[in-house]
C-alpha positions as CSV (number, residue, x, y, z in Angstrom):
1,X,16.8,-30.3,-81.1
2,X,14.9,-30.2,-77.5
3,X,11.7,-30.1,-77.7
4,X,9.1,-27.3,-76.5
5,X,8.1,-29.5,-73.7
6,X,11.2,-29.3,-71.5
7,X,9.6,-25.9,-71.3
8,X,7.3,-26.4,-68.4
9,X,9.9,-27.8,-66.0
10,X,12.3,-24.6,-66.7
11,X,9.3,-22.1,-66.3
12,X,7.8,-23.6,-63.1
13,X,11.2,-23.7,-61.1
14,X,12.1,-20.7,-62.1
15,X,9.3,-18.5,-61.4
16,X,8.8,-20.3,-58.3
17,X,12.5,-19.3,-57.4
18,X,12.0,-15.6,-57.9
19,X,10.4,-14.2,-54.7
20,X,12.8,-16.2,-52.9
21,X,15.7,-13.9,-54.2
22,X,14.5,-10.5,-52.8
23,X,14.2,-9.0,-49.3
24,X,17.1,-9.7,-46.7
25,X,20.8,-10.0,-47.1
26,X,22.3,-13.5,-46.0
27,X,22.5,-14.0,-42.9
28,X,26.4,-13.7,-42.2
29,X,26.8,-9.9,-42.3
30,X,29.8,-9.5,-44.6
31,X,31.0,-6.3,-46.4
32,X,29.5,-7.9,-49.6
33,X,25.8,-8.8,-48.8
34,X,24.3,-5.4,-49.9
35,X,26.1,-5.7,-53.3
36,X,25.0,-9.1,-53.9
37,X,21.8,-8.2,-53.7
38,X,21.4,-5.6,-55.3
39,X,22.8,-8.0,-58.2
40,X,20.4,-10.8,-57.2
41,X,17.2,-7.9,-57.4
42,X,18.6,-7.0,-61.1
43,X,19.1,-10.9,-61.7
44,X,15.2,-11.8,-60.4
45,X,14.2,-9.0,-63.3
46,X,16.2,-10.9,-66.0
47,X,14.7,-14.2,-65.1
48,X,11.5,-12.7,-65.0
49,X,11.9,-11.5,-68.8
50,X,13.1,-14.7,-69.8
51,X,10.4,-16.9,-68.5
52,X,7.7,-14.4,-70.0
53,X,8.9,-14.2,-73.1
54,X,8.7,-18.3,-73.2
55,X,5.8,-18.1,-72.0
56,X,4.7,-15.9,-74.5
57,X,6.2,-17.5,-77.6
58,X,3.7,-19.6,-79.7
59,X,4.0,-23.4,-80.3
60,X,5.1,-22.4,-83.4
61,X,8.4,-20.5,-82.7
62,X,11.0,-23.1,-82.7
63,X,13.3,-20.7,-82.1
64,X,11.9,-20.4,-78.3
65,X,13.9,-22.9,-76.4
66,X,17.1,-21.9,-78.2
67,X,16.5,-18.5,-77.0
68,X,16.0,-20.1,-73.3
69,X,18.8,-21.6,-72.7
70,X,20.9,-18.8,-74.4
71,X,19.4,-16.5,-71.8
72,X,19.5,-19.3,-69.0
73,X,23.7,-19.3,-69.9
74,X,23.8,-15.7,-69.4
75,X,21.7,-15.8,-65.8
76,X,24.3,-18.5,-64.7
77,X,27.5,-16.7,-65.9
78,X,26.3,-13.4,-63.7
79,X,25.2,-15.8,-61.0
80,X,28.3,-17.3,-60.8
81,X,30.4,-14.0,-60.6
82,X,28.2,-13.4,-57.8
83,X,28.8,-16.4,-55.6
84,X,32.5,-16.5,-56.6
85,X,32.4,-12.9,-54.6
86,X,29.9,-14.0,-52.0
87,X,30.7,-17.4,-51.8
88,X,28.5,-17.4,-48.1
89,X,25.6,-16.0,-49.6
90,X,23.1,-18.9,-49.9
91,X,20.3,-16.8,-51.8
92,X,22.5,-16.9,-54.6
93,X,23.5,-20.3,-54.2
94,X,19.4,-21.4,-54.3
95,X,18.7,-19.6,-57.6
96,X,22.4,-20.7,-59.2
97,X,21.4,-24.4,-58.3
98,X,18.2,-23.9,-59.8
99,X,19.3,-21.9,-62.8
100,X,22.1,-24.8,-63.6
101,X,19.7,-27.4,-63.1
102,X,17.2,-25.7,-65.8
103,X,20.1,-25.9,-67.9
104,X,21.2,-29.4,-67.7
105,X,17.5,-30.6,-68.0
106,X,17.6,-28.3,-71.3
107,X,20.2,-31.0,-72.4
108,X,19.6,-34.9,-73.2
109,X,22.0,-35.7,-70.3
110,X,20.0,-34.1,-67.9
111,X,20.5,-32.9,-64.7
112,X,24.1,-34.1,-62.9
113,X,25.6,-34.5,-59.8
114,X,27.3,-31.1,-59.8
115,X,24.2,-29.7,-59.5
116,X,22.8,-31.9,-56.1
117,X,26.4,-30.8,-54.7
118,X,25.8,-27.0,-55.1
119,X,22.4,-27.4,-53.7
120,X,23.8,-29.3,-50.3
121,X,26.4,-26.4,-50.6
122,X,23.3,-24.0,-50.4
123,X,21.3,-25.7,-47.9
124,X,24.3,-25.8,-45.3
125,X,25.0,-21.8,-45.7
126,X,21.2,-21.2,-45.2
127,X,20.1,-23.0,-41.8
128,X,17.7,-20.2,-40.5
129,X,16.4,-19.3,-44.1
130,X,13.4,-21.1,-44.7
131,X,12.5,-19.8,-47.6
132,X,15.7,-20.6,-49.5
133,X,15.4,-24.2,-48.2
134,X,12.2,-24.6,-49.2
135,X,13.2,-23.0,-52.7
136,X,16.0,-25.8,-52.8
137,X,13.5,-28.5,-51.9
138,X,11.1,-27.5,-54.8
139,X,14.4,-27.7,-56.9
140,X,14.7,-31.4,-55.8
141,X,11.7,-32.8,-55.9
142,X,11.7,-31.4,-60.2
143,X,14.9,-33.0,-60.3
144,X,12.7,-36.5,-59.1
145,X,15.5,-36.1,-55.6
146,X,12.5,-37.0,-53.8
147,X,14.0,-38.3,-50.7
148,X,16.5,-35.4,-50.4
149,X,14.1,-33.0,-50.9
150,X,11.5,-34.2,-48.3
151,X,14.1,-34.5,-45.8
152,X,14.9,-30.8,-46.8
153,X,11.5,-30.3,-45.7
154,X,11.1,-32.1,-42.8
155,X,14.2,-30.3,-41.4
156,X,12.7,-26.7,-42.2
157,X,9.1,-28.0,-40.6
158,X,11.5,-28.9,-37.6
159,X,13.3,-25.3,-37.4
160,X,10.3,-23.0,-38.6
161,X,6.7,-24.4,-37.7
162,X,5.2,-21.5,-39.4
163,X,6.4,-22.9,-42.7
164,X,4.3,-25.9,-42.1
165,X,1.5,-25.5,-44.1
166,X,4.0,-23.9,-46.9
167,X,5.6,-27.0,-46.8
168,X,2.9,-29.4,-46.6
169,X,1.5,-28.0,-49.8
170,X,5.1,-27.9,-51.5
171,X,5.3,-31.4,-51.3
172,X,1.6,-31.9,-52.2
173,X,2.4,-29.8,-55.3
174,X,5.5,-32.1,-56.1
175,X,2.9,-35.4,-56.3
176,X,3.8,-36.0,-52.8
177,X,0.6,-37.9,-51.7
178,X,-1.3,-37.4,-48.2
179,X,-0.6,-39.8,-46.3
180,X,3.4,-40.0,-47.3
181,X,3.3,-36.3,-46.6
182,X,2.2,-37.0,-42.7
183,X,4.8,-40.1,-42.5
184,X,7.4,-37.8,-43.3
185,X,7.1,-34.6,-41.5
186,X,7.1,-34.3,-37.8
187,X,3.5,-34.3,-36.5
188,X,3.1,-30.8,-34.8
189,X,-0.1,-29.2,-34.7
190,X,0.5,-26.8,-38.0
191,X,1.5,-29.9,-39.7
192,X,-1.6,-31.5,-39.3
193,X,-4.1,-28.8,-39.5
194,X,-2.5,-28.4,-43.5
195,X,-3.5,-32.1,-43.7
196,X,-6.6,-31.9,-42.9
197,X,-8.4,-31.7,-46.2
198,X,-5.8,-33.1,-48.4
199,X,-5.9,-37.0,-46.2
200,X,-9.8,-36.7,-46.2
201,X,-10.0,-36.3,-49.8
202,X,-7.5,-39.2,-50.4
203,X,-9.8,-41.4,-48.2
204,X,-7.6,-41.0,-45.1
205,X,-10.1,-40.1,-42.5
206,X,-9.3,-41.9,-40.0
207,X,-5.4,-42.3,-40.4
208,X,-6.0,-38.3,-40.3
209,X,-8.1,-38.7,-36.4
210,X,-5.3,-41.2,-34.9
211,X,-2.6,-37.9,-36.4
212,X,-4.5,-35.1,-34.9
213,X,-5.2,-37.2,-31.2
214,X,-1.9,-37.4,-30.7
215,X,-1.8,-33.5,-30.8
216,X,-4.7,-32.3,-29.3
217,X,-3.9,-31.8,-25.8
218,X,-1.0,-29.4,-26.5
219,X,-2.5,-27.7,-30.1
220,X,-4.5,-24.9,-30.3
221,X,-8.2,-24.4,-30.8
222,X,-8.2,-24.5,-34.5
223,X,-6.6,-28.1,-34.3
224,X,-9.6,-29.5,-32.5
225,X,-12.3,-27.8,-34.7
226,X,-10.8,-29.5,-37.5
227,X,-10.6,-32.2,-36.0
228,X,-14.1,-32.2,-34.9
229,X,-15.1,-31.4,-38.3
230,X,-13.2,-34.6,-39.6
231,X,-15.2,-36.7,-37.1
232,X,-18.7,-35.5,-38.1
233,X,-17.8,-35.7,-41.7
234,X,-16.9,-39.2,-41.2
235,X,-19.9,-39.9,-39.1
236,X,-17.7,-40.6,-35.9
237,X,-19.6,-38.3,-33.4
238,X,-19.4,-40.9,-30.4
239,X,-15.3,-40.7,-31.2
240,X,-15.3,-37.0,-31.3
241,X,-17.3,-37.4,-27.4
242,X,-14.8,-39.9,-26.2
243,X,-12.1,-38.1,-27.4
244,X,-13.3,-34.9,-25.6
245,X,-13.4,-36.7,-22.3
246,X,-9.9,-37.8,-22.5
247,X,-7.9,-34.5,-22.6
248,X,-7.1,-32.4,-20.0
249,X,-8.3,-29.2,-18.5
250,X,-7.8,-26.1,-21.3
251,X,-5.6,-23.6,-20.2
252,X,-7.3,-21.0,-21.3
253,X,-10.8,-19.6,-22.3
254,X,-10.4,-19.9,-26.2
255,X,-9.4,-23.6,-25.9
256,X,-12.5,-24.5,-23.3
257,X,-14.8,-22.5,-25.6
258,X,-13.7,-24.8,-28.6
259,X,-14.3,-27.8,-26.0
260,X,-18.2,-27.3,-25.3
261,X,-18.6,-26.3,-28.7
262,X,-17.2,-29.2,-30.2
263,X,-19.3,-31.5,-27.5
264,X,-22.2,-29.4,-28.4
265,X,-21.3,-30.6,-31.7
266,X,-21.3,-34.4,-31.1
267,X,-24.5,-34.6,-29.2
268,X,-26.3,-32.2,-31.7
269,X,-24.9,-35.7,-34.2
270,X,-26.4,-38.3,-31.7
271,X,-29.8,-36.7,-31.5
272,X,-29.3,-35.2,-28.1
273,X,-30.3,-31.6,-28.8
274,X,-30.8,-30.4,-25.4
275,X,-27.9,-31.3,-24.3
276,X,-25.9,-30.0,-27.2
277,X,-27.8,-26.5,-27.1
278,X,-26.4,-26.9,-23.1
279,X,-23.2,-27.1,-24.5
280,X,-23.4,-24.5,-27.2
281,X,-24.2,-22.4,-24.1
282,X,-21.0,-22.6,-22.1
283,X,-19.2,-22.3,-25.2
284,X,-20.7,-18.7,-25.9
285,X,-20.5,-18.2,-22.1
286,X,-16.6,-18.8,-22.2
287,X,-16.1,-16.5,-25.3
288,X,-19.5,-14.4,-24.7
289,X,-17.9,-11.7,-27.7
290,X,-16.9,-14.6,-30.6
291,X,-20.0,-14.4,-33.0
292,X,-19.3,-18.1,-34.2
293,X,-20.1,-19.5,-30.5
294,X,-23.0,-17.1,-30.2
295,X,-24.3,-18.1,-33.9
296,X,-24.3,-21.8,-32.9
297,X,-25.8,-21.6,-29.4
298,X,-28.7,-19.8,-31.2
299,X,-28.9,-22.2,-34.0
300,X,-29.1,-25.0,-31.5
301,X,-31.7,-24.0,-29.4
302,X,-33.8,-23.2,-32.4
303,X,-33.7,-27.3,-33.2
304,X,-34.2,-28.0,-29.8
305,X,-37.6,-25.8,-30.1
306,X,-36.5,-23.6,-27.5
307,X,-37.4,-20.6,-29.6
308,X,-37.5,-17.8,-27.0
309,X,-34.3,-18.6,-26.0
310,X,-33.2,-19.0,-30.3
311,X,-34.6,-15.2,-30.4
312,X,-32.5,-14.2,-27.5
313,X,-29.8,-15.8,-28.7
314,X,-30.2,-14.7,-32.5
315,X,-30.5,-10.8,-31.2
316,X,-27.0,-11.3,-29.5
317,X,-25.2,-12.3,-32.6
318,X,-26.3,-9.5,-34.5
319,X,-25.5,-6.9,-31.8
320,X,-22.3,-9.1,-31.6
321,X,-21.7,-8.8,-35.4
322,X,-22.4,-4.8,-35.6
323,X,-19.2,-4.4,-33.6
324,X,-17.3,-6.0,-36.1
325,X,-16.0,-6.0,-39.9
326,X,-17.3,-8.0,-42.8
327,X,-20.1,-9.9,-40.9
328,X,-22.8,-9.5,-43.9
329,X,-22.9,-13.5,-44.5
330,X,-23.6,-14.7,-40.5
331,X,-25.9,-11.3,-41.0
332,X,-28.2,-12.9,-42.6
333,X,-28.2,-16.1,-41.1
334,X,-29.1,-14.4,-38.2
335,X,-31.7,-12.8,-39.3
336,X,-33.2,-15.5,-40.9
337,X,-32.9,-17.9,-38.1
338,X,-34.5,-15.1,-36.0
339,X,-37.4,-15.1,-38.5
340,X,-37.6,-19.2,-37.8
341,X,-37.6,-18.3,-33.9
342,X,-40.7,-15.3,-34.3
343,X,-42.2,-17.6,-36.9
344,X,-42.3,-20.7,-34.4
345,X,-43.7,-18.4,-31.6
346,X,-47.0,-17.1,-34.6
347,X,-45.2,-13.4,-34.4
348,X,-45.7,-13.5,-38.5
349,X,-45.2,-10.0,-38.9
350,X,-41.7,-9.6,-36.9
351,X,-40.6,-12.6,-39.0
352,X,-41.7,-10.9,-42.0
353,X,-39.5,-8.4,-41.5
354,X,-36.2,-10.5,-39.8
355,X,-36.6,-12.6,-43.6
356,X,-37.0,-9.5,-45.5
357,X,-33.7,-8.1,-43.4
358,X,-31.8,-11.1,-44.4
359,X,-32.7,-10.7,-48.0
360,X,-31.2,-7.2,-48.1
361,X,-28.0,-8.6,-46.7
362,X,-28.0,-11.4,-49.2
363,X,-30.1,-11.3,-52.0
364,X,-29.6,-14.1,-53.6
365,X,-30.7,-16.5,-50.3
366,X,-33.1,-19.5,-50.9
367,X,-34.2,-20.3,-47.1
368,X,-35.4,-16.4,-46.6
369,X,-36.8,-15.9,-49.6
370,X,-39.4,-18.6,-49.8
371,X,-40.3,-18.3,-46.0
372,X,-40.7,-14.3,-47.1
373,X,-42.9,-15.4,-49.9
374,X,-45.0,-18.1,-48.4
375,X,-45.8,-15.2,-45.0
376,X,-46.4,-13.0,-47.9
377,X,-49.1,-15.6,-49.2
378,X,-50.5,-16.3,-45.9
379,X,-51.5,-12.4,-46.2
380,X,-52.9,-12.5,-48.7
381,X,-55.2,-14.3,-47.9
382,X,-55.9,-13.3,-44.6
């Protein structure tokens, strides 16, 4: 009798395999590709049934798994009409291989070589669909085809870069760990800004800053703010500096924005506050309109205890921020860093009302609330 356990396996492979049976016929434009998938639409609603209704069974119903593969037989027998008519049609190959597979793991033989053939079959009828190659490389890496799969991966990284950080967190999900992850897919910049977290948290840090150097010169801005992030996390500031001074001119404003910020960064982390407020500046100056730059550059200055310039500087994000959408949170940081800049020049009751403007935005906000209450308790007793 198979056990309610092999359950999990079927459910998780096949559920993942659903959304990448609709939208868009194969790619060779044959008479049949509208018919087959019109079939594979009616065949994603079957699978969908089946899976809820295990799903849904209790531990109790013994019955369940019997009723599984029963239906799994049926979604193979229609799935195989299909490819026997469309045998080109690689969607339908994907969700056959992974439908057969279910089935033979149902068994105590387990999954055979007949299947791995179908899903080579599959990967070589679909090499611009990168969603049906990464459906047949979750397929492998459940089958334990670990090296098949990741190569499966690497060689849709190669052809798609937008998959990257799909991929990256297929293979994560698979029990792939972090740093195998980075040996095994080419390093461009989308590849490494998925890895960013995942290396960090499995102690990688700096295996994750020798990565992202190698990439920094041609990636985009986002790549460099995490990799500046990385740094200061780690306490590296003086690396995050030296690295700065080794690349080469940006090519555009966005990317020499991201530069001063990120020195403004580093020498905010070694203590040099002017200097860093300095650099804040030609970061906002290069993107005058970004209210990130602008919230910095303001923050900044307010350490460095150049507070008339922290008011300025406060003011521009919010008129920055009421020309924009969903700003609420960097609102009220504004606000109450331009209370901390009034407060600093003894304009108490312009502060009172900058904290009591944040507090509105936010309500639930420590640092303005207890600099609201303590003004409140300076007059009192005034």
């Amino acid at each position: 009798m198979t056990t309610r356990r092999s359950s999990s396996a079927a459910t998780w492979a096949l559920a993942a395999a659903l959304p990448l049976t609709a939208g868009g016929a194969s790619i060779f434009r044959a008479a049949w590709a509208p018919t087959s998938r019109r079939a594979l639409d009616g065949i994603s609603e079957r699978i969908a049934a089946t899976v809820k209704d295990l799903e849904a069974a209790p531990a109790t119903d013994t019955g369940a798994i019997d009723r599984f593969a029963s239906n799994l037989s049926g979604i193979e027998r229609a799935l195989t009409a299909i490819v026997r008519a469309a045998p080109l049609d690689a969607r339908a190959l994907q969700l056959l291989s992974c439908v057969r597979w279910e089935r033979e793991n149902l068994g105590a033989a387990g999954p055979g070589e007949a299947t791995l053939r179908l899903i080579d079959i599959a990967a070589s009828r679909a090499p611009r669909l990168p969603d049906v190659l990464l459906g047949l490389a979750a397929t492998l890496f459940r089958m334990g085809e670990t090296d098949r799969g990741t190569a499966l991966v690497s060689r849709v990284v190669s052809e798609a870069p937008t998959t990257s950080q799909r991929a990256v967190k297929l293979m994560l999900d698979s029990g792939i760990g972090a740093g195998a992850v980075a040996a095994s897919l080419p390093p461009t910049p989308a590849v490494v800004v998925s890895l960013k977290d995942p290396m960090l948290e499995a102690g990688l840090g700096r295996e994750f800053l020798t990565l992202a150097e190698t990439r920094l010169a041609e990636g985009p801005a986002r790549l460099l703010e995490l990799y500046g992030e990385a740094c200061l996390q780690l306490g590296l500031p003086a690396r995050l500096a030296a690295t700065l001074d080794t690349l080469p001119p940006a090519a555009d404003a966005e990317g020499r924005a991201e530069r001063a910020c990120q020195r403004g960064y580093a020498l905010f982390a070694m203590k040099d506050l002017p200097a860093a407020a300095d650099a804040m500046a030609r970061a906002r100056d290069a993107s005058p309109e970004d209210p990130r730059y602008a919230e910095i550059f303001a923050t900044m200055t307010l350490e460095a205890g150049r507070y008339a310039e922290a008011e300025r500087g406060f003011r521009k994000v919010l008129q920055i921020c009421a020309r924009l959408t969903g700003q609420t949170p960097r609102r009220a940081r504004a606000y109450t860093g331009l209370g901390r800049s009034l407060e600093a020049q003894f304009r108490m009751e312009e502060a009172y009302d900058a904290y009591r403007r944040a507090l509105v935005l936010e309500p639930g906000s420590a640092a303005p609330a207890e600099r609201l209450a303590r003004l409140a308790q300076g007059r009192g007793t005034r």
